[in-house]
C-alpha positions as YAML, in Angstrom:
chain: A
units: angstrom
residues:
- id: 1
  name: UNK
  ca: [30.98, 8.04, 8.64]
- id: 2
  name: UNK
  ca: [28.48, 8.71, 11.55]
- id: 3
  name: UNK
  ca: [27.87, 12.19, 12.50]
- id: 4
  name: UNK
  ca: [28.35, 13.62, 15.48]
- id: 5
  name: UNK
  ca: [25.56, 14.48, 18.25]
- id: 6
  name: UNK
  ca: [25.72, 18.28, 17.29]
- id: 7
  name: UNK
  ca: [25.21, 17.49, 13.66]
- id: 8
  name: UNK
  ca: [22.10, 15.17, 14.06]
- id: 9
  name: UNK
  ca: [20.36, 17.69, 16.18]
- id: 10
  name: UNK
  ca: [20.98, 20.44, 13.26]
- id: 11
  name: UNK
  ca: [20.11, 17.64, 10.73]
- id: 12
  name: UNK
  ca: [16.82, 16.92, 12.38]
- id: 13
  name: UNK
  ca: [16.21, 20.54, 12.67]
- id: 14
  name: UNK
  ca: [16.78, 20.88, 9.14]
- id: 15
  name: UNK
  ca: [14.44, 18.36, 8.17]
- id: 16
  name: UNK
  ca: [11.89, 18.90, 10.46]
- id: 17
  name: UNK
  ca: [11.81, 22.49, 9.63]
- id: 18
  name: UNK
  ca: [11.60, 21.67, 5.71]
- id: 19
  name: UNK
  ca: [9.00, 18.73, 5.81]
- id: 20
  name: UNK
  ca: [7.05, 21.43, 7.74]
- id: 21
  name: UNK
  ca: [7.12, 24.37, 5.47]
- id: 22
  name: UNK
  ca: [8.67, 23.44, 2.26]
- id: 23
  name: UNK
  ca: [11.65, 26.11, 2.43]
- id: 24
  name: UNK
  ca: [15.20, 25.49, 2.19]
- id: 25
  name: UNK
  ca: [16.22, 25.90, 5.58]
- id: 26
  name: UNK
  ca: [18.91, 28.96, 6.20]
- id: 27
  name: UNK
  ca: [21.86, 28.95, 8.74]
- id: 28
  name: UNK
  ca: [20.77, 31.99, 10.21]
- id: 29
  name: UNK
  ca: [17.34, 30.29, 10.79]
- id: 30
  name: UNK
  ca: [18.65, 27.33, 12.69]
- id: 31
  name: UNK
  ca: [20.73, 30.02, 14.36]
- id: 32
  name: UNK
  ca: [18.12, 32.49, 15.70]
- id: 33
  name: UNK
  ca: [15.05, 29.98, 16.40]
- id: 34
  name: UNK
  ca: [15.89, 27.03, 17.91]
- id: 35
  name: UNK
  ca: [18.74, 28.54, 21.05]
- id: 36
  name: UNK
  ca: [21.30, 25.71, 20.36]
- id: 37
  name: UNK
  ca: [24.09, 28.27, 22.02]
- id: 38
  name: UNK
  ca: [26.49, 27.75, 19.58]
- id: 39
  name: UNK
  ca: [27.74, 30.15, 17.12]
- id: 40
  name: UNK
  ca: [26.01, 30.97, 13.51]
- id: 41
  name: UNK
  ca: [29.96, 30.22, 12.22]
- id: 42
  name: UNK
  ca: [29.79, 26.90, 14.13]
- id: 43
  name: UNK
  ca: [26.58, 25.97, 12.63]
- id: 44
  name: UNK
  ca: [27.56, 26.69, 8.75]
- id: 45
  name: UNK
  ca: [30.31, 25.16, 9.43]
- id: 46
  name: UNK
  ca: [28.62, 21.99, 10.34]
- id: 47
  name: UNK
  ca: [26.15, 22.45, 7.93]
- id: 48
  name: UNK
  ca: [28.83, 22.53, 5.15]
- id: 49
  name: UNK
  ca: [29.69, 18.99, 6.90]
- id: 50
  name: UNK
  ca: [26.42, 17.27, 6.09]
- id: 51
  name: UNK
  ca: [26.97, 18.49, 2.55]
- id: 52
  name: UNK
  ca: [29.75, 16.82, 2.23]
- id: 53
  name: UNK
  ca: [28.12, 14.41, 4.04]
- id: 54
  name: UNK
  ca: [25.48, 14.04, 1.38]
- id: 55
  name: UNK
  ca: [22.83, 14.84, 3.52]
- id: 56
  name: UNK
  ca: [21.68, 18.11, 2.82]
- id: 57
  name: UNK
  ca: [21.73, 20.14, -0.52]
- id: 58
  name: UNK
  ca: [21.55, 23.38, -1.77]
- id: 59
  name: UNK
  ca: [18.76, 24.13, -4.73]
- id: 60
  name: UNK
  ca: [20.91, 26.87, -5.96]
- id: 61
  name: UNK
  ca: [24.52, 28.51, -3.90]
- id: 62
  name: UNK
  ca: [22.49, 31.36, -1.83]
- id: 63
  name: UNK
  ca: [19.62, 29.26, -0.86]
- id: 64
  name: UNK
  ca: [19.04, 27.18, 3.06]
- id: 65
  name: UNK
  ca: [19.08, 23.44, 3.04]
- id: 66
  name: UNK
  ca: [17.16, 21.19, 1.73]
- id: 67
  name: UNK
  ca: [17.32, 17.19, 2.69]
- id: 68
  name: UNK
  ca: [18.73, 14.60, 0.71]
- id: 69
  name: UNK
  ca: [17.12, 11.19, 0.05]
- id: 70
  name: UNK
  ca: [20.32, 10.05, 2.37]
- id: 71
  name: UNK
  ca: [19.28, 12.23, 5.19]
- id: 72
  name: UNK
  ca: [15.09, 10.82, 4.67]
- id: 73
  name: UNK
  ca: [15.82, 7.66, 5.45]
- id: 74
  name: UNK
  ca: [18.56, 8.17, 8.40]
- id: 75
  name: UNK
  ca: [15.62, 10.35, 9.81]
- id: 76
  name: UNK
  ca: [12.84, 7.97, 8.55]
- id: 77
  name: UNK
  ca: [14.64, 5.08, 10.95]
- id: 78
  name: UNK
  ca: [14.63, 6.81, 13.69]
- id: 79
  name: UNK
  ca: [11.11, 8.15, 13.28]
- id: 80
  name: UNK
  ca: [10.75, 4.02, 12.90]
- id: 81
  name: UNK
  ca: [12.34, 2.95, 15.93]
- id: 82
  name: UNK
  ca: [10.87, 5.80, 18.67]
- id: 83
  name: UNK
  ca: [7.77, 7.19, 17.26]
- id: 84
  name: UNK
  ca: [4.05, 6.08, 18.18]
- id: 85
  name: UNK
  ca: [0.89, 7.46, 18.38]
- id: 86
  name: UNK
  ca: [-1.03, 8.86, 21.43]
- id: 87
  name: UNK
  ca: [-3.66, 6.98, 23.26]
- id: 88
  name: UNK
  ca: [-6.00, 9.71, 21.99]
- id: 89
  name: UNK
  ca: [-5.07, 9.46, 18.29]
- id: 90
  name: UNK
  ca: [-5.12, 5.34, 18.61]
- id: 91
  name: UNK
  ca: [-8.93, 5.35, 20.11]
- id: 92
  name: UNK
  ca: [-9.92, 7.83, 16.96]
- id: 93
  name: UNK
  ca: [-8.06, 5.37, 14.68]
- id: 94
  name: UNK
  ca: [-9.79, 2.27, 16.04]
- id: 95
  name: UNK
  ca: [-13.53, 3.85, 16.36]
- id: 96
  name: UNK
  ca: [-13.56, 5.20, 13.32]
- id: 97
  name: UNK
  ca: [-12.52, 2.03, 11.70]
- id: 98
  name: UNK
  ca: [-14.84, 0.45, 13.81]
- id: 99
  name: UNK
  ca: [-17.77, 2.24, 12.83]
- id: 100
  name: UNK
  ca: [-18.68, 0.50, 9.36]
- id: 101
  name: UNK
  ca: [-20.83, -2.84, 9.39]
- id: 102
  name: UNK
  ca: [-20.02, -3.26, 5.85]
- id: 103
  name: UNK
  ca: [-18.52, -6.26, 3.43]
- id: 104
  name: UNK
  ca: [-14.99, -5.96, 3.51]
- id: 105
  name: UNK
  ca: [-14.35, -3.70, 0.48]
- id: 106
  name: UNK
  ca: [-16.29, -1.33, 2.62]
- id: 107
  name: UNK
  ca: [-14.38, -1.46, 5.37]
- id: 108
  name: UNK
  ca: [-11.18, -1.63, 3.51]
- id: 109
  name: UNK
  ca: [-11.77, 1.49, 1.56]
- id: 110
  name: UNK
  ca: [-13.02, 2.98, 4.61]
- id: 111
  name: UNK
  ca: [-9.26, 2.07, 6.55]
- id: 112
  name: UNK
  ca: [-7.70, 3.89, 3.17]
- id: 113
  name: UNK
  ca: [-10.03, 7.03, 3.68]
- id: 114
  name: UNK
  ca: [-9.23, 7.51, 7.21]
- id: 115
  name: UNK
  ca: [-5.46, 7.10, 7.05]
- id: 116
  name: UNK
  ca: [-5.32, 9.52, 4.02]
- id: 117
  name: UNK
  ca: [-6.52, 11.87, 5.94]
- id: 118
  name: UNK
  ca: [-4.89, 11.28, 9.39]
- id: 119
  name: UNK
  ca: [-1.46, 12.02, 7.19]
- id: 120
  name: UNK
  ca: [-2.71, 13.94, 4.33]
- id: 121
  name: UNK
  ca: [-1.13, 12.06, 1.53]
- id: 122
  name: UNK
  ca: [-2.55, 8.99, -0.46]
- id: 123
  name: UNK
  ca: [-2.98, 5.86, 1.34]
- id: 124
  name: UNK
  ca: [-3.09, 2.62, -0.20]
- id: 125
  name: UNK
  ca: [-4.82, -0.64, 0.91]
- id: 126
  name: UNK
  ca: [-4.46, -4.27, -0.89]
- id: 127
  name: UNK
  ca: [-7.31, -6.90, 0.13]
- id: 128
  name: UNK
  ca: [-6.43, -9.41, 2.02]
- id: 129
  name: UNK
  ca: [-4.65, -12.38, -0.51]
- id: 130
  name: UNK
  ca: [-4.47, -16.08, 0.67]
- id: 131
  name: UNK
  ca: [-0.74, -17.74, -0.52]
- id: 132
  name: UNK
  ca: [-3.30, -20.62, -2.41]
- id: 133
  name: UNK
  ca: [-6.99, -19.24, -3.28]
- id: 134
  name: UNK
  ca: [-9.71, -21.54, -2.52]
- id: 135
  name: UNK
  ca: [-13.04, -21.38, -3.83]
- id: 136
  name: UNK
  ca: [-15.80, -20.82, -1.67]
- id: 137
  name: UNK
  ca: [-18.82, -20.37, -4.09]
- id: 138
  name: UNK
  ca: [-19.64, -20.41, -7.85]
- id: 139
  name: UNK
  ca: [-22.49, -19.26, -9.79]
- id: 140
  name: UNK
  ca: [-23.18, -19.31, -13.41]
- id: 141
  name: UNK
  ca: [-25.02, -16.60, -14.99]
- id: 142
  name: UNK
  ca: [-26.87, -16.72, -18.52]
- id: 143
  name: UNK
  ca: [-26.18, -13.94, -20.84]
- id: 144
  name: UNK
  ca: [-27.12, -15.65, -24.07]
- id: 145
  name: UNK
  ca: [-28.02, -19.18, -25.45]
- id: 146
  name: UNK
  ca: [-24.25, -19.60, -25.76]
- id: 147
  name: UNK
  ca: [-22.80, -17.75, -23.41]
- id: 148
  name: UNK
  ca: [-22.35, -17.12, -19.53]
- id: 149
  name: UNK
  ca: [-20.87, -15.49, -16.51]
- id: 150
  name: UNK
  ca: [-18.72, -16.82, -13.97]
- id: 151
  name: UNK
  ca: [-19.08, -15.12, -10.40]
- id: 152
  name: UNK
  ca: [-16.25, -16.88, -8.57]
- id: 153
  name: UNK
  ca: [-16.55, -16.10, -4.93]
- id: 154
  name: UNK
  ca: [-12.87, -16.89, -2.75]
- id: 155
  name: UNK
  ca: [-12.44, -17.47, 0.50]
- id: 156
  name: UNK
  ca: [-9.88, -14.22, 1.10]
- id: 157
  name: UNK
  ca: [-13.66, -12.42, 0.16]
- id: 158
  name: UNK
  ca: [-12.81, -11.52, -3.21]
- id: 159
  name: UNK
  ca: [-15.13, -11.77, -6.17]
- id: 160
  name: UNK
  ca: [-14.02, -12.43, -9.82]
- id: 161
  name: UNK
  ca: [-15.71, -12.56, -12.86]
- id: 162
  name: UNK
  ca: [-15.83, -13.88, -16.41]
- id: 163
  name: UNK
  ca: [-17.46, -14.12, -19.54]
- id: 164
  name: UNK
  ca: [-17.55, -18.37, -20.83]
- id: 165
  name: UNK
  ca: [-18.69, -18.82, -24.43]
- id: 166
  name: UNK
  ca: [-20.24, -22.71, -25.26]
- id: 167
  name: UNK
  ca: [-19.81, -25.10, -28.29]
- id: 168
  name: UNK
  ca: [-23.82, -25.41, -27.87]
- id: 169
  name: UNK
  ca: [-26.70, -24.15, -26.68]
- id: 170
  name: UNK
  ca: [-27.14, -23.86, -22.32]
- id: 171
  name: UNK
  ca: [-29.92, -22.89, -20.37]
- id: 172
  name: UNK
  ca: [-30.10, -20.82, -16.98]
- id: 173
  name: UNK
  ca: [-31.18, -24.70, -15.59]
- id: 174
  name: UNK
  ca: [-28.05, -26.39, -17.31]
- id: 175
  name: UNK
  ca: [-26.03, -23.54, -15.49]
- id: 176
  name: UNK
  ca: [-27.52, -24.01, -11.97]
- id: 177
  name: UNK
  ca: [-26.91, -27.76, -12.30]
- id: 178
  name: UNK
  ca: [-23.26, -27.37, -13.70]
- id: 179
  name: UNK
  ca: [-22.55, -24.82, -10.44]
- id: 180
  name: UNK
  ca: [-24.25, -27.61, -8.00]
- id: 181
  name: UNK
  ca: [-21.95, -30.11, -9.15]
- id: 182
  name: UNK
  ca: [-18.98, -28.26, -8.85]
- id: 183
  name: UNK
  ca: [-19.55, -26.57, -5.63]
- id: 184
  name: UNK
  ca: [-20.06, -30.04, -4.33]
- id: 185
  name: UNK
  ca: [-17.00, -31.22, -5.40]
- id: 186
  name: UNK
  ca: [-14.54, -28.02, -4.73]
- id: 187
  name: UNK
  ca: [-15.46, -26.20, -2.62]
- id: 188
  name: UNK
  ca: [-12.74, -25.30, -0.15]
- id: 189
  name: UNK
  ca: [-10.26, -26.26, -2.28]
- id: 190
  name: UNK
  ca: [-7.52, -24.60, -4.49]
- id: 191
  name: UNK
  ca: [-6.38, -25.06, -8.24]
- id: 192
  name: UNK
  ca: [-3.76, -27.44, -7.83]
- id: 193
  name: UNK
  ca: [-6.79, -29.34, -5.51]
- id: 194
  name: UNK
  ca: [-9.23, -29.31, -8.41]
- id: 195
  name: UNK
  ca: [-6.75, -30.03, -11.30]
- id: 196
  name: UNK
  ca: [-6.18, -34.12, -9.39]
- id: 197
  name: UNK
  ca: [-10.08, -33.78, -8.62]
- id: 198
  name: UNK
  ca: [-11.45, -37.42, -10.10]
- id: 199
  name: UNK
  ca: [-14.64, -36.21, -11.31]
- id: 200
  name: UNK
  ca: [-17.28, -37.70, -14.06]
- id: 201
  name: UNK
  ca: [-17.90, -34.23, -15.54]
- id: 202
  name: UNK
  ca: [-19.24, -33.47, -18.97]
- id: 203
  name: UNK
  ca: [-18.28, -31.73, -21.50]
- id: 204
  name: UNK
  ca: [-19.54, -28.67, -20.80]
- id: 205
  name: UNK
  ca: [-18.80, -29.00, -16.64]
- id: 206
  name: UNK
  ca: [-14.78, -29.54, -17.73]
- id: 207
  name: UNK
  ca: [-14.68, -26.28, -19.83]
- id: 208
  name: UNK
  ca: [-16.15, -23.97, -16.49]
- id: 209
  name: UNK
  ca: [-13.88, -26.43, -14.60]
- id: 210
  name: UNK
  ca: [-11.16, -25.34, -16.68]
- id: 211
  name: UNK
  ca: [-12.03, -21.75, -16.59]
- id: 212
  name: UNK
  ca: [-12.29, -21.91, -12.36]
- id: 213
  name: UNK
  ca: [-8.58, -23.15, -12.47]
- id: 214
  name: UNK
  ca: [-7.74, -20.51, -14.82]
- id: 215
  name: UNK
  ca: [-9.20, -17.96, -12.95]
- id: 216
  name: UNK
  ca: [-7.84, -19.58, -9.76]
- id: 217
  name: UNK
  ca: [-4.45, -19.67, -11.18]
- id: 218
  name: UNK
  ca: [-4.38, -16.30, -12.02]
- id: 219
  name: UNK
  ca: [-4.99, -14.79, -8.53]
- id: 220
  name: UNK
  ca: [-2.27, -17.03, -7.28]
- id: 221
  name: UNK
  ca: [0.23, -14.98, -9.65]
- id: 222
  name: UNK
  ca: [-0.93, -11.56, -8.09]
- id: 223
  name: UNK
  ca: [1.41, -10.23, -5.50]
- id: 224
  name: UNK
  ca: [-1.17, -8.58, -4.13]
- id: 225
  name: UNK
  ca: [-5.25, -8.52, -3.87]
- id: 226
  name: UNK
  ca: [-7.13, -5.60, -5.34]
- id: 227
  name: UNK
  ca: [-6.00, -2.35, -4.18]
- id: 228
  name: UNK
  ca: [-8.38, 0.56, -2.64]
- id: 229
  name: UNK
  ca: [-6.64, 4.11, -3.23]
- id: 230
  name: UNK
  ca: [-8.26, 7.49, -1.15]
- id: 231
  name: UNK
  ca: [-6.26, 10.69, -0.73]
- id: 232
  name: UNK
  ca: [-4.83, 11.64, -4.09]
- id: 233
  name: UNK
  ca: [-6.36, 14.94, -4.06]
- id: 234
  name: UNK
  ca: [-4.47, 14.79, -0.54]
- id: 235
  name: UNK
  ca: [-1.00, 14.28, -1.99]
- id: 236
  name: UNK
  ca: [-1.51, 16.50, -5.50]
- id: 237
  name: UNK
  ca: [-2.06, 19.40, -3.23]
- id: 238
  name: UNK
  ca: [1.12, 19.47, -1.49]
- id: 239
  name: UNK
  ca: [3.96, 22.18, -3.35]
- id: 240
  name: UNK
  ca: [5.89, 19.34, -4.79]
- id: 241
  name: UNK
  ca: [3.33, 18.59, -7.16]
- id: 242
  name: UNK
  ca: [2.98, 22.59, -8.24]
- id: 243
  name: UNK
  ca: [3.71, 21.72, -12.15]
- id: 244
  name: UNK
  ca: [2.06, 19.54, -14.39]
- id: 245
  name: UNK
  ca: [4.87, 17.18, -15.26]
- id: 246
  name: UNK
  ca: [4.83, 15.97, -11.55]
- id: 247
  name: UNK
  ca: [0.73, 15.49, -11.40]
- id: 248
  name: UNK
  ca: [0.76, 13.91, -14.95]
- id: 249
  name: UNK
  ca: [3.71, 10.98, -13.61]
- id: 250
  name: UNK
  ca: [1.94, 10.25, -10.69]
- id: 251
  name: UNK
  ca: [-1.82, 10.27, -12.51]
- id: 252
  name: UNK
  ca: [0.19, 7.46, -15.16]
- id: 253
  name: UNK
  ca: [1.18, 5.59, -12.33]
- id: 254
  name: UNK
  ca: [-1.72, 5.43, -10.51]
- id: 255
  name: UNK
  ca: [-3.77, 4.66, -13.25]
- id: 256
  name: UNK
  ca: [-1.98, 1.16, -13.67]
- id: 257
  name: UNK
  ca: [-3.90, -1.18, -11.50]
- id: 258
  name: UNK
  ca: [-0.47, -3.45, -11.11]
- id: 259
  name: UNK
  ca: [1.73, -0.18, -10.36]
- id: 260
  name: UNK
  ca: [2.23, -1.84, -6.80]
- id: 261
  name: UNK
  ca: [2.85, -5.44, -7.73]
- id: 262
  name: UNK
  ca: [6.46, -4.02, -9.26]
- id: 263
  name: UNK
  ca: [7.48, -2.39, -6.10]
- id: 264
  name: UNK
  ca: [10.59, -4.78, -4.31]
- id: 265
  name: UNK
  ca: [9.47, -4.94, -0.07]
- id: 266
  name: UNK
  ca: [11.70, -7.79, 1.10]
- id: 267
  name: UNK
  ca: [10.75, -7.22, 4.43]
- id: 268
  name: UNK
  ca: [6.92, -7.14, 4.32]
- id: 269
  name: UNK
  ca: [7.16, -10.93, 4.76]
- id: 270
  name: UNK
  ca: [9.08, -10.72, 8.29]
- id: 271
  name: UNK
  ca: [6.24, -8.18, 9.81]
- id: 272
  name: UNK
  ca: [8.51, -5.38, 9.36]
- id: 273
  name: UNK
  ca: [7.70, -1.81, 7.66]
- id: 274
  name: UNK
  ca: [8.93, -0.75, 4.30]
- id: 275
  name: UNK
  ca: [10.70, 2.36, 3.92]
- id: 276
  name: UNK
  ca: [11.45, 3.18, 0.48]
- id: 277
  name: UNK
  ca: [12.65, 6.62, -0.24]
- id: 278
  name: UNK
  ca: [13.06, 8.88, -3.82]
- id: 279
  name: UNK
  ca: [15.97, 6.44, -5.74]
- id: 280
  name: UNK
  ca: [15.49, 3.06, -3.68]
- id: 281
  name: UNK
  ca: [12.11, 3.11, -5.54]
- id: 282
  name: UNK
  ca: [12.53, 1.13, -9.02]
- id: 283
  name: UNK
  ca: [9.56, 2.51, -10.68]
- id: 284
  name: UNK
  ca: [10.64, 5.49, -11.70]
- id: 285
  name: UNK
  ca: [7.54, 7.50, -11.23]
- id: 286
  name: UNK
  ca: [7.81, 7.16, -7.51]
- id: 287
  name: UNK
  ca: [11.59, 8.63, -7.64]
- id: 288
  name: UNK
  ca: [10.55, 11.82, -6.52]
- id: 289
  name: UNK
  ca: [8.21, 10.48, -3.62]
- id: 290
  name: UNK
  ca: [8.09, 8.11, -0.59]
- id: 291
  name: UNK
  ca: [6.30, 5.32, -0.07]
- id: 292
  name: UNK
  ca: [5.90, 3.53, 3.58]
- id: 293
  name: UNK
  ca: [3.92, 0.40, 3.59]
- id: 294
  name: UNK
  ca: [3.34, -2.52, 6.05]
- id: 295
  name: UNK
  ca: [1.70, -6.20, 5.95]
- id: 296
  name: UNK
  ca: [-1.50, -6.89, 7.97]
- id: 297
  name: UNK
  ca: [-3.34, -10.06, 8.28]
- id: 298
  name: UNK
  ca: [-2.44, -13.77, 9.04]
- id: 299
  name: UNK
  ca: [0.63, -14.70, 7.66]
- id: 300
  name: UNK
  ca: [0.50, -18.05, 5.94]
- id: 301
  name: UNK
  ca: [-2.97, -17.85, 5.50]
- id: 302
  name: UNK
  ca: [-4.14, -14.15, 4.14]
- id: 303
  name: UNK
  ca: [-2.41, -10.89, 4.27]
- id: 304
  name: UNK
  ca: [-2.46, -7.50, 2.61]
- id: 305
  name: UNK
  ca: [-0.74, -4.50, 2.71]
- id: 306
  name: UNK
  ca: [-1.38, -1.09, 4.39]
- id: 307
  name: UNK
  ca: [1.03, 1.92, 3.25]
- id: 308
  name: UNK
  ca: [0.90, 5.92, 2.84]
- id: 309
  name: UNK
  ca: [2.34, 7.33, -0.83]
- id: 310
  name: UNK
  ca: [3.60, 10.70, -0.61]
- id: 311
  name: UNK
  ca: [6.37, 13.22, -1.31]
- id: 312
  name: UNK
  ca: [10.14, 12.82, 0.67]
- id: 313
  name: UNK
  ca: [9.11, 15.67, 2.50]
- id: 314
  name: UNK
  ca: [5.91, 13.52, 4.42]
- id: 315
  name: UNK
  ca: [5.82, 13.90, 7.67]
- id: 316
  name: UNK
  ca: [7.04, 10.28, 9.17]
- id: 317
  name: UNK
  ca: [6.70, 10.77, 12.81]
- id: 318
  name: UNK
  ca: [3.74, 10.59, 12.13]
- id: 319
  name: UNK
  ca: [2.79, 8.41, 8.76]
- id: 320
  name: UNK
  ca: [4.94, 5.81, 10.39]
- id: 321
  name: UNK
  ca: [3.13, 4.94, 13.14]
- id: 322
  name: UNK
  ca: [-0.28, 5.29, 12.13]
- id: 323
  name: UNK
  ca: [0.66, 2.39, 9.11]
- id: 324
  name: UNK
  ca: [1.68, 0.56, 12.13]
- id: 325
  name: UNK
  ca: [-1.44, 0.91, 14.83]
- id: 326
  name: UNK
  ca: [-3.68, 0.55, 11.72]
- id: 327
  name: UNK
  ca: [-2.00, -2.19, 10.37]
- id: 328
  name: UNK
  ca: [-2.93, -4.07, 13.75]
- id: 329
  name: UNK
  ca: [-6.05, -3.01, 13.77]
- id: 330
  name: UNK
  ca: [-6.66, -4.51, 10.81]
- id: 331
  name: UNK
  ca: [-4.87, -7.77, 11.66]
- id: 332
  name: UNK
  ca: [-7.07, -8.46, 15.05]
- id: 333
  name: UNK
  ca: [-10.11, -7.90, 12.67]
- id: 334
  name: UNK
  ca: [-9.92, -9.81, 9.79]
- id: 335
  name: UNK
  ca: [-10.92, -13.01, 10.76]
- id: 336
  name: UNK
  ca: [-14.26, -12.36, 10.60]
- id: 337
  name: UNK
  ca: [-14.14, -11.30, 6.59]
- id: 338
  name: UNK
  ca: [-12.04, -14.46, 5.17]
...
């Protein structure tokens, strides 16, 4: 059932009023402050409507109203579909982001810090993740006669590292000429690239070989690249998170580097923002909170994601849009990191 255009102006006053304050919203509230010039009888009476509507709720029978997850996301896509930011708030955005010189976990963490606290909940940033990684550099470091690390450098600018154990004895000069010969032969290129690669390696250049395509292989499993998190002081201190139990779910959570690769976004792919709202969330930590998130890059060659994590009650007019103008931001300046 729709509702009418008398109840969506009380339901937006409803919510707007809550995600402001925090307070069930009363009848005689809507009523007295906002000169609708309709009766307090006709507005109880359409506020019983979105009840049975299963928009609203009541935490107990004498409280206001309170917003369902059902009335979030009805507001949430309008908030999608009209809201954007001001010139003013859009040249802020952009010079701040603009102001670091940095690599691009710099920068990256940077874009999280800023758009935690342009919304004052925790922001979340994933760096940028090619659909094939290709290697772009590998050095071997010696830790002990038979052992070493592998710095694997990719072209999406991420850095991974591993500890390789010999069958013999290998020196810091057996290293440097085992990475020579395989930076010759692959760079640029990605796993499946390297597996079909004819080469005349020895022993000991197959077993780093082997370990490049594991490590290689690996990244192309992740959903997502590594993931920069600022704000979580930001969120914790909004009312929803007065009691321990709340803080101690989300702390969990967060403290699971994959807790995002689990997360279902079937339209990231199509350029399009993710709303997902208290139950549409399958991990069931994030039940009681909101998370909007958006792709940014070059699709088809890297992308990450952008996104705000928060309780129901965030305030999307204006978390929506500032995902989206920094999400472009970041888009027309990644080219010069990957």
């Amino acid at each position: 059932m729709s509702l009418a255009p008398r109840q969506k102006v009380i339901l937006k006053i409803i919510i707007d009023r809550y995600i402001f304050d925090a307070v069930p919203v009363a009848s005689k509230t809507i009523a007295d402050s906002y000169g609708l010039k309709i009766s307090p009888a006709t507005i109880r009476n359409e506020v019983a409507s979105l009840e049975v509507e299963g928009y609203i709720m009541h935490p107990h029978h004498s409280a206001g109203s309170i917003p369902t997850d059902k009335a979030y996301r009805h507001y949430a896509r309008l908030v999608a579909e009209k809201s954007q930011l001001s010139l003013a708030e859009q040249l802020l955005l952009y010079q701040l982001l603009r102001s670091t010189k940095g690599e691009i976990g710099q920068w990256l963490k940077l874009a999280a810090t800023i758009l935690s606290r342009f919304v004052h909940n925790l922001a979340v940033v994933t760096l940028p993740k090619m659909a094939q990684c290709r290697l772009k550099h590998l050095d071997l470091i010696s830790l002990h006669d038979f052992a070493a690390l592998i710095v694997l450098v990719l072209y999406e600018a991420n850095i991974k590292k591993r500890v390789i154990s010999f069958h013999r004895r290998v020196s810091q000069e057996d290293l440097t000429r085992i990475a020579n010969r395989i930076n010759a032969a692959c760079i640029g290129k990605t796993s499946i690239e390297i597996t079909t690669e004819e080469l005349e390696n020895s022993l000991l250049e197959k077993e780093v070989t082997k370990s490049v395509i594991d490590i290689l292989d690996s990244e192309n499993k992740a959903k997502y690249g590594r993931l920069y998190i600022e704000g979580l002081c930001q969120m914790l201190s909004q009312p929803e998170f007065s009691n321990n139990s709340a803080i101690v779910r989300v702390l969990e959570l967060i403290d699971r580097e994959d807790w995002l690769q689990s997360i279902s976004c079937p339209n990231l792919n199509s350029g399009g923002i993710e709303i997902i709202i208290g139950q549409k969330n399958t991990e069931e930590a994030l039940q009681d909170l909101s998370l909007v998130i958006r792709q940014y890059g070059i699709p088809g060659s890297a992308t990450g994601i952008i996104g705000v994590l928060g309780p129901k009650r965030m305030d999307y007019g204006k978390t929506i849009p500032s995902v989206n103008y920094l999400s472009s931001v970041l888009s027309k300046s990644i080219t010069k990191y990957i």
